[in-house]
N, C-alpha and C positions, 0 to 999 in steps of 0.2 A: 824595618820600616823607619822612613826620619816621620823623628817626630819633634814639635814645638811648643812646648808647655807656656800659654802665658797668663802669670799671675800679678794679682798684688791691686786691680781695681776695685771701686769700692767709691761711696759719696763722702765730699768734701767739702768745705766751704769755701768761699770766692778767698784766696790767699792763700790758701793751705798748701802742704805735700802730701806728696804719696811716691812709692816706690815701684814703679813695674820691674819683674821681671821676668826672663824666657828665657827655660832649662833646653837644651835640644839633646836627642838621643835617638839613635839610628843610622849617627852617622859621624865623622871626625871633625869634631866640632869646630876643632883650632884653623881647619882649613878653609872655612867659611866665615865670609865679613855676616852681621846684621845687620838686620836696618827695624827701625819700628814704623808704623802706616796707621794712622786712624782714621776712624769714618762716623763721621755725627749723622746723626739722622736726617736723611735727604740729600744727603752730600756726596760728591765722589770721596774715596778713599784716598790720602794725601800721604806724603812722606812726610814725618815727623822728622826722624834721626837714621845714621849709620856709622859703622862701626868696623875697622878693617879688622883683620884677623888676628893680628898683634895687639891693637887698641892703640896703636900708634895716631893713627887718622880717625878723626869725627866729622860728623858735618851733621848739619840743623839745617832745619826751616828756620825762614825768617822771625816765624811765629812764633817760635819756643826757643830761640834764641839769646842764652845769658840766663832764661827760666830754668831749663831742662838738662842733664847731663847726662851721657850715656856712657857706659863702662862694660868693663869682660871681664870674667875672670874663669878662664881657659879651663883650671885645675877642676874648678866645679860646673863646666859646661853653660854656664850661665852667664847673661846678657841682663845688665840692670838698666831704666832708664829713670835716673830720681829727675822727680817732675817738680818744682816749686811755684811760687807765685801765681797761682792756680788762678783763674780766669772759668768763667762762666760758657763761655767759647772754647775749653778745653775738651769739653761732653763728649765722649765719641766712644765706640768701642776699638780697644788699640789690639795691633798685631803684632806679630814678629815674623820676621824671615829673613830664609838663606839667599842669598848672595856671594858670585864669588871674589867680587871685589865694589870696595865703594867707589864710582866714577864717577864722572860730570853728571852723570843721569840718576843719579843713587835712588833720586824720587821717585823715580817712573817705574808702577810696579811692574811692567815688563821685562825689569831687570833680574827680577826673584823667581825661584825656584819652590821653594817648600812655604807652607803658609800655618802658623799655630792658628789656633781655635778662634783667639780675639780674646781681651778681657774689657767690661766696661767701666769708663771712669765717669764721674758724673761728678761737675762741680756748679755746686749750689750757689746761688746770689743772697 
């Protein structure tokens, strides 16, 4: 079965970091981009970040753009996405998923296949 472990959420203060990240297993990791997705309370679920298979290619929202940085590292199946300059507006609970590549549409979760759990980050004022 694929599977998508996402960890590393937890409360924060308005500025701070934090580290997400999302282990997959079940499946050939390195042949799949990710992308991370969160969903605050009331809101649709928005593309954050993506990540092609190599880590060659990134891409950001507008919103976490220059805050946020997303990374791979193949050997250990795992997808980090270190979050900075944390924002009160960052609240949401984050995902991860597969993808088999990051396109013009990376945002639209119609693009994704497999979906981790969610982890929630909460940043405090």
């Amino acid at each position: 079965d694929v599977q998508l472990q996402a960890s590393g959420g937890g409360l924060v203060q308005f500025g701070g970091s934090l580290r997400l990240s999302c282990v997959g297993s079940g499946f050939t990791f390195d042949d799949w981009a990710i992308g991370w997705f969160r969903q605050a309370p009331g809101k649709e679920r928005e593309g954050v970040s993506c990540i092609s298979t190599t880590g060659d290619s990134t891409y950001y929202a507008d919103s976490v753009k220059g805050r946020f940085t997303i990374s791979r590292d193949n050997a250990k199946d795992t997808v980090s996405l270190q979050m900075g300059s944390l924002k009160p507006e960052d609240t949401a609970v984050y995902y991860c998923a597969t993808t088999a590549y990051c396109g013009f549409t990376w945002y639209r979760q119609s693009e994704y296949e497999d979906w981790g759990q969610g982890t929630l980050v909460t940043v405090s004022s």
